[in-house]
C-alpha positions in Angstrom: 179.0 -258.8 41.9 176.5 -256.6 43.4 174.7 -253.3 41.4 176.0 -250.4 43.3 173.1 -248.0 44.1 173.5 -244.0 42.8 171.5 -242.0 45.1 171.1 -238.4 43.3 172.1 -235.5 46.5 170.7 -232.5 43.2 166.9 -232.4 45.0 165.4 -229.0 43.8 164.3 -226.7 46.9 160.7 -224.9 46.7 161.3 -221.3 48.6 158.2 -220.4 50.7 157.4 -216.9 51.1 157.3 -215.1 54.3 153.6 -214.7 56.4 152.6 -211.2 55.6 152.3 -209.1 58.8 148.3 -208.2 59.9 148.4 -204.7 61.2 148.3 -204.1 64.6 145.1 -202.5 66.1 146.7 -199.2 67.5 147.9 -198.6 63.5 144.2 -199.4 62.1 142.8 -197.1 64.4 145.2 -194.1 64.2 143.7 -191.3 62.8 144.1 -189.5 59.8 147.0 -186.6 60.0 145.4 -184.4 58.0 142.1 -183.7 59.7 141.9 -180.1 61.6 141.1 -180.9 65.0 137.8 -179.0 66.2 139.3 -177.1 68.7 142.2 -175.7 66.3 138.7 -174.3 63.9 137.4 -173.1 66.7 140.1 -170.7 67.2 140.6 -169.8 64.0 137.1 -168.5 63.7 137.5 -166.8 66.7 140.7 -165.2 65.6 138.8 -164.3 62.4 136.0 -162.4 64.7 138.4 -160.6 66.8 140.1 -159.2 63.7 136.7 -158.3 62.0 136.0 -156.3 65.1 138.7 -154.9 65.5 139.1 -153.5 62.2 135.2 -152.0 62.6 136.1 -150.7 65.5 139.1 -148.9 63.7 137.1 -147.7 60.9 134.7 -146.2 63.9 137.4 -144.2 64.8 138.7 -142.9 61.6 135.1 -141.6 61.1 134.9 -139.7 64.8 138.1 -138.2 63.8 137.4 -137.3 60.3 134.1 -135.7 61.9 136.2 -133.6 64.5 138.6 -132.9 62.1 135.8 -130.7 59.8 136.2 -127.0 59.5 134.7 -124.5 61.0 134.0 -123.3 57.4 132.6 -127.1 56.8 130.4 -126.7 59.5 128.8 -123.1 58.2 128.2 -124.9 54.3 126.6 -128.1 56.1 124.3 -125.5 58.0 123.8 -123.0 55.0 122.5 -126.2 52.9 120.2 -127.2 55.4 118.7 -123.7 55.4 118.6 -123.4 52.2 116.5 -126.8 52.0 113.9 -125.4 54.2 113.6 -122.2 52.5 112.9 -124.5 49.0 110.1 -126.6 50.9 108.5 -123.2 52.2 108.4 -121.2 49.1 106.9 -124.4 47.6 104.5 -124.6 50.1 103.7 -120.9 49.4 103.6 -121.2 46.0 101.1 -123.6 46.1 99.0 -121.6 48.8 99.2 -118.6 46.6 97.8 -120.8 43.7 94.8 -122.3 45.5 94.0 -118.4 46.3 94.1 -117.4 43.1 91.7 -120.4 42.0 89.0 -119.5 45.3 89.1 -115.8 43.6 88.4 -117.1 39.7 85.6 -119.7 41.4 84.2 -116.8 43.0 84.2 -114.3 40.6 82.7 -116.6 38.1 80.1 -118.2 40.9 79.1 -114.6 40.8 78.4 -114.0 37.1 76.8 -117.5 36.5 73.8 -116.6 39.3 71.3 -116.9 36.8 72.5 -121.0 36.2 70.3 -123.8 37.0 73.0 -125.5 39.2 76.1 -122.1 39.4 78.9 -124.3 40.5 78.2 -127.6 37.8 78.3 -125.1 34.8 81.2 -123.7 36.3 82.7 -126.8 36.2 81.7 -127.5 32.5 83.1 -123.8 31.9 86.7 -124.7 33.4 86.5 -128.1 31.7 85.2 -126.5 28.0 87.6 -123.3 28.0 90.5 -123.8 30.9 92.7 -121.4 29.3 90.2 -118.6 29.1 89.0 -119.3 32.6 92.9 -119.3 33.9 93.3 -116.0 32.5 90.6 -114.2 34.3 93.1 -113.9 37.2 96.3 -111.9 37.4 99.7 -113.3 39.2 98.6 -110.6 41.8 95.3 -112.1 42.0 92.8 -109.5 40.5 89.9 -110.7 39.2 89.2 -109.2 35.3 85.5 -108.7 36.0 85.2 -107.3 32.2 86.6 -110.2 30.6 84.9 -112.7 33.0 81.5 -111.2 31.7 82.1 -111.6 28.4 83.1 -115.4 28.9 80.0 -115.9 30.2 77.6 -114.0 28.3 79.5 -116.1 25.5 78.8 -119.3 27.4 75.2 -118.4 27.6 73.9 -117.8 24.7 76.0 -121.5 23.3 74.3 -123.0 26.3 71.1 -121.1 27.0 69.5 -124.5 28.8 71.9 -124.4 31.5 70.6 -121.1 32.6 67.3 -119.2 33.6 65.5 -117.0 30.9 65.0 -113.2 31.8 63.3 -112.5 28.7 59.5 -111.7 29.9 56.9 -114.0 28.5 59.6 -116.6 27.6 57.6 -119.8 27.2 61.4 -122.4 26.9 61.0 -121.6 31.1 57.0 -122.0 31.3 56.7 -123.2 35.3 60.2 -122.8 36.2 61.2 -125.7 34.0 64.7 -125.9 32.4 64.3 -125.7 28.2 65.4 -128.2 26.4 69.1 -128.3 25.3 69.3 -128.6 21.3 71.0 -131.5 19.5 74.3 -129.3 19.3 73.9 -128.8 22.8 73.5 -131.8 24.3 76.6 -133.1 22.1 78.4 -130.9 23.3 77.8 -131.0 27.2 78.2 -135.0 26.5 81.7 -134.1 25.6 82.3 -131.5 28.9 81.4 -134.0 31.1 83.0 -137.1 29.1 86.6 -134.3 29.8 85.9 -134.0 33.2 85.7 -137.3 33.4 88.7 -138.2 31.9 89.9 -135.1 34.2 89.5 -137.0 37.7 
């Protein structure tokens, strides 16, 4: 008797998947939803300008009508102060007019009783620069010169400082042909330190 041949029908099945789909060109290209177009900036920042402009434009107005809105009262104070400002610049101005008078009428006074220096207006400096609050005094807030006390000052200054000055005494050989005598040690210290202040002074 023949073998009878089995033939198996349980073959296993292999699934293969499905080709994944390439993206199309129109979907690689479309753009990305959440850029701002150019043109919708563009009138955003306009819209911004207008408003900016619009509001300075409003302010503008506020201030013309706060302005035209002041009192009469308002008005007068605004004035007053302004007056009032000029009258404070003029009575400065005067003031210091009226203090560069009084110093021509001291300088002159003094000029006068220092004829008999060397050199009138450089001890005159060395006076103002040695004693200033003496010299100051000499003139009143009215102006008048105190002859009196300038004397005084400067028959003082004199005899401290006798080589700034010409001798009157007769026969006087510190003065022998017109020369200046010779200031002493004391002296000369002390006109180092005058001129060292003035100086210092400037």
């Amino acid at each position: 008797m023949a073998e009878e041949t089995t033939i198996s029908t349980n073959t296993e099945v292999t699934e293969v998947p499905a080709p994944t789909e390439s993206p199309t060109p129109a979907e690689v290209q479309k753009p990305d939803s959440h850029m701002i177009p150019k043109s919708r900036f563009d009138e955003v920042n306009q819209a911004k300008k207008d408003l900016e402009a619009k509001l300075q434009a409003y302010e503008d107005a506020q201030q013309k009508a706060k302005e035209a809105e002041m009192s009469e009262f308002e008005i007068l104070k605004a004035k007053f102060e302004a007056l009032n400002k000029t009258v404070e610049e003029k009575d400065k101005a005067l003031e210091t007019i009226q203090k560069q008078r009084i110093n021509d009428v001291r300088d002159s006074g003094l000029l006068q009783q220092l004829n008999t220096a060397h050199d009138p207006r450089k001890v005159l400096t060395l006076l103002k620069a040695e004693k200033p609050d003496v010299v100051e005094s000499l003139v009143s807030e009215d102006g008048v010169f105190d002859v009196e006390k300038a004397q005084k000052l400067v028959s003082d200054y004199v005899s401290e400082n006798a080589y700034l000055f010409a001798s009157t005494a007769k026969g006087s050989p510190s003065n022998s042909g017109g020369r200046s005598p010779n200031p002493t040690k004391n002296a000369a210290e002390k006109l180092t330190r005058s001129i060292s202040s003035i100086i210092n002074q400037s």
